[in-house]
C-alpha positions in Angstrom: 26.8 100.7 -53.8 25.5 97.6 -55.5 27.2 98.7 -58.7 30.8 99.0 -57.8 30.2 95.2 -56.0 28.8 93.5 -59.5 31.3 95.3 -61.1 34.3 94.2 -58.2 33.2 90.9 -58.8 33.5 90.7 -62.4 36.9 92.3 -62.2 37.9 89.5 -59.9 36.1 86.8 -62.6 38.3 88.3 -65.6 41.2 88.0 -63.2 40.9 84.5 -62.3 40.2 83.6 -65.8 43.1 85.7 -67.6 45.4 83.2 -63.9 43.4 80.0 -64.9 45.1 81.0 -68.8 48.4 81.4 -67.8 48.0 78.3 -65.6 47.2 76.5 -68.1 50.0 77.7 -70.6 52.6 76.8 -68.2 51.5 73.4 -67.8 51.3 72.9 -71.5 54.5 74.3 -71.9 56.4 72.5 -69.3 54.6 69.3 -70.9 56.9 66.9 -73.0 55.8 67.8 -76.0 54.3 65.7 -78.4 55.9 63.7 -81.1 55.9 66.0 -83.8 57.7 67.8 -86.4 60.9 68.4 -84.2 61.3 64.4 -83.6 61.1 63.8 -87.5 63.9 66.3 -88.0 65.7 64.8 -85.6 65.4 61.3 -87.4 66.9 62.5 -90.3 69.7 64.5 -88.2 70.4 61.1 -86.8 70.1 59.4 -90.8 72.8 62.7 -91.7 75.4 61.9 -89.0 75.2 57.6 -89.5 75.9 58.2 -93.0 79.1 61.0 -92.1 80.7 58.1 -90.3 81.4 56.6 -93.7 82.3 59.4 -95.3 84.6 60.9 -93.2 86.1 57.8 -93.2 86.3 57.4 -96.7 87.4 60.8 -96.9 90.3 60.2 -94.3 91.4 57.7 -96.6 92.2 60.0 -99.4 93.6 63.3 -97.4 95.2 63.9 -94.2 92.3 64.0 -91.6 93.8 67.7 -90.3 93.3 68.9 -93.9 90.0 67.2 -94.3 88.5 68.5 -91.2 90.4 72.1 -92.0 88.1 72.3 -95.1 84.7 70.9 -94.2 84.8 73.2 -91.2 85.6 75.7 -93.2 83.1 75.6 -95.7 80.5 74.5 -92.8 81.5 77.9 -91.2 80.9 80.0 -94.4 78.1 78.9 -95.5 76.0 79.1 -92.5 77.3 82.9 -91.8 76.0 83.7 -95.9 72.7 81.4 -94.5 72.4 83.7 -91.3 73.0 86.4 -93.3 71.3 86.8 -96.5 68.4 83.6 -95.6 65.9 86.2 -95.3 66.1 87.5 -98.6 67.3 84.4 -100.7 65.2 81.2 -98.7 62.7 82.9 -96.6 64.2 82.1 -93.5 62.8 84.3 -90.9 66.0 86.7 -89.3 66.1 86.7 -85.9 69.3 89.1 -85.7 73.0 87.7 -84.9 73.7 87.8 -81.2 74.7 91.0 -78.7 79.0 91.3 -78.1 78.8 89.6 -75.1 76.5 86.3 -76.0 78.4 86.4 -79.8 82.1 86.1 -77.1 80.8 82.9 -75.1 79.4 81.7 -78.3 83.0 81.8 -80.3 84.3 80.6 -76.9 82.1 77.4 -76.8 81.9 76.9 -80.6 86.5 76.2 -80.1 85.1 73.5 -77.7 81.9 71.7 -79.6 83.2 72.6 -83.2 87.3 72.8 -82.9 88.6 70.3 -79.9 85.4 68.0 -80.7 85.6 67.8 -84.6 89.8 67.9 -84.2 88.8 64.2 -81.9 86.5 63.3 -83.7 87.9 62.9 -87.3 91.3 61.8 -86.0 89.1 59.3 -84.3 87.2 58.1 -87.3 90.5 57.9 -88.9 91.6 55.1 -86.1 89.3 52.9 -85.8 86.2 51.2 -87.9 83.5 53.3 -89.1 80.4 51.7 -87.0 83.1 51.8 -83.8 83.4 55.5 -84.0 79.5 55.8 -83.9 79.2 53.6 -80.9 81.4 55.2 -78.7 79.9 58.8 -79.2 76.5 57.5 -78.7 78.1 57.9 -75.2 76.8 61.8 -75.4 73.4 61.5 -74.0 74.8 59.7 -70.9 77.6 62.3 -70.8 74.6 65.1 -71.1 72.5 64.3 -68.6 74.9 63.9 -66.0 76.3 67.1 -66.5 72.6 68.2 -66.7 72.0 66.9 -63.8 74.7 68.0 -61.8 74.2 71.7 -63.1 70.5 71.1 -61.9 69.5 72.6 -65.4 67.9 69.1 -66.4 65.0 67.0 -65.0 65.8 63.4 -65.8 63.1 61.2 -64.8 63.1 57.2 -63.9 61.7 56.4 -67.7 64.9 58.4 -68.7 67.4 57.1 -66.7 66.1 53.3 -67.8 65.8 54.7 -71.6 69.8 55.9 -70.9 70.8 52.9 -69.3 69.0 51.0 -72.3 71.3 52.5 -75.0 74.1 52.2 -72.9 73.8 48.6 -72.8 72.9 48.5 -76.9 76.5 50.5 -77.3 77.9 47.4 -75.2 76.8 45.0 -76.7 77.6 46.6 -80.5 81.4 47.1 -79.1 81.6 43.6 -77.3 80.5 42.6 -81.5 83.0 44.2 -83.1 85.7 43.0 -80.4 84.9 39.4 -81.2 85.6 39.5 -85.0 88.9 39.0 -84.4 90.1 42.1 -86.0 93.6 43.8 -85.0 92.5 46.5 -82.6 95.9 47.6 -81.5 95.6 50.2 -83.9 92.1 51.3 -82.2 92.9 51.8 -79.4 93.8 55.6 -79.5 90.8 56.4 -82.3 88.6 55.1 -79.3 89.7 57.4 -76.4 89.4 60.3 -79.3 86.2 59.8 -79.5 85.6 59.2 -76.2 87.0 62.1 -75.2 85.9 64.1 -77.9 81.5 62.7 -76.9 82.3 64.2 -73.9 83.2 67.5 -75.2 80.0 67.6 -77.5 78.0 66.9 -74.2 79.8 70.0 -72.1 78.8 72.5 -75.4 75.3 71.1 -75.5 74.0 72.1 -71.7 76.4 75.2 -72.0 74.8 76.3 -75.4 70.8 75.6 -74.1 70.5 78.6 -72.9 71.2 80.8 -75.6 68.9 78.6 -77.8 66.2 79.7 -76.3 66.9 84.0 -77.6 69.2 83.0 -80.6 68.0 81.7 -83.9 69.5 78.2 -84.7 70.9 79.7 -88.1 72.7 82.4 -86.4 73.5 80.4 -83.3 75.4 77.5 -85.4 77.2 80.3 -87.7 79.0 82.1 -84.8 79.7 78.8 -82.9 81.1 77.1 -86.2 83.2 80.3 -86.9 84.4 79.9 -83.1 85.4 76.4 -83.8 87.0 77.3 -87.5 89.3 79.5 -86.1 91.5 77.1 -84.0 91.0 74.0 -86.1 92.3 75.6 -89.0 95.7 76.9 -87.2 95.9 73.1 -86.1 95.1 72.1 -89.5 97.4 75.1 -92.0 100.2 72.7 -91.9 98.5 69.5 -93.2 96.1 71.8 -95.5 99.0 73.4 -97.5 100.8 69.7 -97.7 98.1 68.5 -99.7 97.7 68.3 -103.7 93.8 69.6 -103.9 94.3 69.3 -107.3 95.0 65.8 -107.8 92.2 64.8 -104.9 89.3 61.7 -106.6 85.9 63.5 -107.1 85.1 60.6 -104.4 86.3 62.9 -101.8 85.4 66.0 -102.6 81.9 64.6 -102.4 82.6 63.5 -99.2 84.4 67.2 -98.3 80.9 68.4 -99.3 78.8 66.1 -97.6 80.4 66.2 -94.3 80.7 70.1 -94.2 76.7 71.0 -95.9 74.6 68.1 -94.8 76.3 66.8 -91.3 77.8 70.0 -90.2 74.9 73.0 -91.6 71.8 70.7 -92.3 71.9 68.3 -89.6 73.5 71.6 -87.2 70.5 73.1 -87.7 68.2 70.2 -86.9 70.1 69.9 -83.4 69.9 73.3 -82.0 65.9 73.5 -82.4 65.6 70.0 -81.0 67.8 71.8 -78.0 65.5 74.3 -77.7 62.2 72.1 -77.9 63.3 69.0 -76.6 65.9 69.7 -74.3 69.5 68.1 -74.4 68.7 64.8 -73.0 65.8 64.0 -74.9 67.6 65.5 -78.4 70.4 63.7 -77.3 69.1 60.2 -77.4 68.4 60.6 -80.9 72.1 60.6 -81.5 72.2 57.2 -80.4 70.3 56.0 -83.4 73.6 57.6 -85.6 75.2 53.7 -84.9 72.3 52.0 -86.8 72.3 53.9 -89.4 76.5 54.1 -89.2 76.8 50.0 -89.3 74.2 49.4 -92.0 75.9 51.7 -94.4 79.5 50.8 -92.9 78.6 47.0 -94.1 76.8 48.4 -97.3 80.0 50.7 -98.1 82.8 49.5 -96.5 82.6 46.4 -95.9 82.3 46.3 -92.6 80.5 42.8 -90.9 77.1 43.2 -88.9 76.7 40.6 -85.9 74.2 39.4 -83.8 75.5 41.4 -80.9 75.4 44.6 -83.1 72.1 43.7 -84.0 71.1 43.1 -80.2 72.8 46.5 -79.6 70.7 48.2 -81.9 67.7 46.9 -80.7 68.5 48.0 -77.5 69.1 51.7 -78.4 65.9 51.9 -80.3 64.0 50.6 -77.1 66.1 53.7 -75.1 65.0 56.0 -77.0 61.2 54.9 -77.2 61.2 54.7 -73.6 62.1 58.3 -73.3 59.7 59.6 -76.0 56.7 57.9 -75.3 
């Protein structure tokens, strides 16, 4: 009888080890996770998206913003679905498989919100109002997204995250309160900022909706259906302005911007996004987006001419020290 005790009791040893194991993985996994390869990634995301201000600006210069957007989307769209198709084979990308009928339905259904309303605001927007404006107003998302986080009880935001928040709130201030006091005609503005006002807090809504399915959908795959679900309105919005316009006569100046906005912001910097989702959560991934205004002023001056004040500069300042506060 002493056997089957020893052996009881080693059973019960494994047992509490294989429990201590899993304790232990959960903790680490519910951890913030380190600052790593994901946060890089996200720093360039952020470098992609600053720099798209200008070009979509530039690019709104030279073509109707409807048949700017109609295209960019549209190549955005196709070549993430050849991406999510053939990546395997041609880049090495691991395929993770495109999405059951039902996931691939909300999908197209939240990819008319995040990629057809949103990008439909935000380029007529951009085409409203100053370059670095546009930046500062949608660095309004993160706010947006942990309030509707919060409400939905899907996200955790802690005291350190609410102050990082409220930090880069203020820096967006104190960057608009800038540009308001260059003496610049803003009647003309004043639409291009509700836009993107309006247009931030659409991107927020698609971000908690979308976490979810980033967690059993590849990124590549994930961004292809939603951008596909987004191409399909924007371009019956857009038919009308796209067939009005001489493509043949168009600068090579903006079809390098056409191509910058649709391959790097809209597939490269897509891409980034939706793992920082999944790794990060929305808040935290969010906050990066708040450093798209340093980078969007710098090259706005650099570009377009566009002045930098002390109060932009204070404003910046301030949403670098957000989002340190909620990484460190």
């Amino acid at each position: 009888m002493a056997t089957p005790l020893r052996d009881t009791g080693t059973q019960t040893s494994a047992a509490d080890a294989r429990l201590t194991r899993v304790e232990t993985a959960i903790s680490h996994t519910s951890a913030r996770p380190a600052f790593g390869i994901t946060d890089i990634s996200l720093l360039l995301m952020a470098l992609i998206w600053g720099v798209n201000y200008t070009s979509v600006k530039y690019g709104t210069g030279l073509i109707a913003p409807l048949a700017f957007n109609g295209l960019r989307v549209t190549l955005a769209a196709v070549s993430l679905v050849l991406v999510a198709q053939f990546g395997r084979s041609v880049f090495g990308i691991e395929r993770e498989g495109w999405p059951n009928r039902r996931d691939a339905i909300a999908l197209l259904l939240l990819g008319v919100l995040g990629n057809g309303v949103y990008q439909i605001l935000f380029v007529e927007g951009i085409a409203l109002t100053r370059a670095s404006d546009a930046a500062l107003l949608i660095s309004a998302s993160p706010a947006y997204i942990a309030i509707i986080g919060r409400l939905r009880g899907t996200e955790r935001v802690s005291r350190r995250d609410v102050i990082g928040i409220a930090l880069s709130i203020l820096g967006m201030g104190l960057v608009v309160l800038g540009t308001a006091t260059d003496g610049s005609d803003h009647r003309a503005t004043l639409l291009g900022d509700s836009l993107l006002l309006i247009s931030a807090l659409c991107w927020s809504v698609y971000t908690v909706y979308l976490q979810p399915y980033t967690h059993r959908i590849g990124g590549i795959h994930l961004s292809a259906v939603t951008m596909l679900g987004g191409m399909i309105p924007l371009l019956i919005v857009a038919a009308p302005a796209m067939l009005a316009t001489h493509w043949d006569m168009l600068p090579w100046g903006a079809w390098a911007s056409i191509a910058y906005s649709g391959l790097l912001a809209l597939v490269v910097a897509y891409l980034f996004w939706y793992h920082g989702v999944r790794v990060l959560g929305p808040t935290r991934t969010a906050m990066y987006s708040n450093l798209q205004p340093v980078f969007a002023v710098v090259v706005a001056w650099l570009v377009l001419g566009e002045a930098i004040t002390g109060w932009q500069v204070a404003g910046a300042v301030s949403i670098i020290g957000g989002l340190l506060l909620t990484r460190s």
